[in-house]
KEKE-3310 file (N, C-alpha, C; in steps of 0.2 Angstrom, whole numbers, plus 5000, padded with zeros to 4 digits):
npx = (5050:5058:5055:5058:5062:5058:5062:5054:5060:5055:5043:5043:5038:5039:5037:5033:5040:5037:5048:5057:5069:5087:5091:5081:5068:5057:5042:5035:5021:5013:5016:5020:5033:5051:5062:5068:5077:5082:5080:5089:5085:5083:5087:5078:5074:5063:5056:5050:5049:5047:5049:5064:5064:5078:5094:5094:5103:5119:5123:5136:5145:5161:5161:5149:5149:5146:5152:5151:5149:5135:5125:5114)
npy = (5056:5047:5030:5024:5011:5012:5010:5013:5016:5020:5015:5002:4998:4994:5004:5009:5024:5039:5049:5068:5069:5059:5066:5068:5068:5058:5054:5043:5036:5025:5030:5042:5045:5053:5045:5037:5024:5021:5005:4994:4990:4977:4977:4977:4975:4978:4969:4968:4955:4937:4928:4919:4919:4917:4928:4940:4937:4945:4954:4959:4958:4954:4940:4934:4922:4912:4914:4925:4931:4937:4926:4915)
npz = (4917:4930:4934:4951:4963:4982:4998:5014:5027:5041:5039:5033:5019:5001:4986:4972:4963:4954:4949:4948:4948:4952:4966:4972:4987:4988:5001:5009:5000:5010:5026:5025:5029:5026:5025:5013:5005:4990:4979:4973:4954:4944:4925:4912:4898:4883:4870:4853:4848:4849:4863:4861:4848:4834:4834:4822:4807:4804:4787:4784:4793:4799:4804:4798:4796:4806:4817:4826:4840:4845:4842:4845)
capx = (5052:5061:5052:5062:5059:5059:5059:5052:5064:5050:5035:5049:5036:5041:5036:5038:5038:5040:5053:5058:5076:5089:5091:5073:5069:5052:5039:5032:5014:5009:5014:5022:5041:5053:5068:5066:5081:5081:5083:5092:5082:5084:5086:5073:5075:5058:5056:5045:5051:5045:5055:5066:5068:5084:5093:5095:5111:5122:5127:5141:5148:5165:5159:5143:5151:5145:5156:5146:5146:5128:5120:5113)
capy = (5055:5040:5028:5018:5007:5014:5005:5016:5014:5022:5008:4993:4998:4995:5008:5014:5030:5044:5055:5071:5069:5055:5068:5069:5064:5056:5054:5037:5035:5022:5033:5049:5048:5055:5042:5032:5022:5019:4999:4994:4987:4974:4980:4973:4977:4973:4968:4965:4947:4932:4924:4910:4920:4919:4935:4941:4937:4952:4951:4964:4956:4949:4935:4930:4914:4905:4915:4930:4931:4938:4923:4910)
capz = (4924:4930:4940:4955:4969:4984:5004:5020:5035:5045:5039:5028:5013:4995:4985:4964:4965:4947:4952:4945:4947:4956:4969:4973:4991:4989:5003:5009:5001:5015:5030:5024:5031:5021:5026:5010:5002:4982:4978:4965:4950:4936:4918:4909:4891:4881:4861:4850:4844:4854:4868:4860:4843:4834:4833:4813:4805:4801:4780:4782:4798:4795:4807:4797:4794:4808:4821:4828:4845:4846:4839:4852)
cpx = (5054:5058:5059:5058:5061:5056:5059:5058:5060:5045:5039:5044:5037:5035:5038:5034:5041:5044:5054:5069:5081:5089:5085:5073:5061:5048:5035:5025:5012:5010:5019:5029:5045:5061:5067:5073:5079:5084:5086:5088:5086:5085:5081:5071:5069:5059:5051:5042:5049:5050:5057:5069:5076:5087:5094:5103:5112:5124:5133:5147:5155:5165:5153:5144:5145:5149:5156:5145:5140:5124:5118:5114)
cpy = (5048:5035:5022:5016:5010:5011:5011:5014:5013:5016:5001:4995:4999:4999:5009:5018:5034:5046:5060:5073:5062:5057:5069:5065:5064:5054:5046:5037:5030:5027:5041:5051:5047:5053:5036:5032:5019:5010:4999:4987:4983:4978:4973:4975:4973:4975:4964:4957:4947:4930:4919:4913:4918:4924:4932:4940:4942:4949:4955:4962:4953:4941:4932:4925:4909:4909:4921:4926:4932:4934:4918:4904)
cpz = (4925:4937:4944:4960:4974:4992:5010:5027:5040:5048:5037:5022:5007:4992:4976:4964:4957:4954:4948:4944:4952:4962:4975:4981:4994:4997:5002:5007:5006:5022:5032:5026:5024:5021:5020:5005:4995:4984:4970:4960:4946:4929:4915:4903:4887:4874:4858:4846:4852:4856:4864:4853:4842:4833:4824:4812:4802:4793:4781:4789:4796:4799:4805:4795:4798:4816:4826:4835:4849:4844:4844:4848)
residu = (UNK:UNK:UNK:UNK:UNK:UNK:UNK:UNK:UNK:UNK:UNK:UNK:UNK:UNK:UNK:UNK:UNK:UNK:UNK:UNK:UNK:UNK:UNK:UNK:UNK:UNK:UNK:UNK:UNK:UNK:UNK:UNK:UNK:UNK:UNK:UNK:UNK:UNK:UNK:UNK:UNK:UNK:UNK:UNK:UNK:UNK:UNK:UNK:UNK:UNK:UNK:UNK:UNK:UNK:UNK:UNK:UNK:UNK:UNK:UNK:UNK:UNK:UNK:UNK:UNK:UNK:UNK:UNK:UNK:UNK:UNK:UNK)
# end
């Protein structure tokens, strides 16, 4: 299930809430009104390399020279 962030009109209370679907039209846990707006979240893509790594160079790329636009 998909978790979002979700604000109370009723109370202003943020809120992440599971859902079982987009449509789904969750309930304030602070004080139970059911006029609650999705916000829209960051992606925040996580990896197991440290901050700062370099990415990998591709060998089969025909930009492995030096001209890969994925390399920082």
């Amino acid at each position: 299930m998909p978790l979002f962030t979700y604000q109370c009109a009723k109370c202003g209370a943020e809120s992440e809430i599971l859902v079982g679907s987009a449509a789904a039209r969750p309930a304030c846990p602070s004080c139970g009104g059911r006029n609650m707006t999705r916000m829209a979240s960051a992606f925040a893509p996580q990896s197991a390399k440290a901050a700062g790594d370099p990415a990998p160079r591709c060998q089969s790329c025909p930009s492995a020279g030096g001209g890969c636009p994925y390399q920082r």
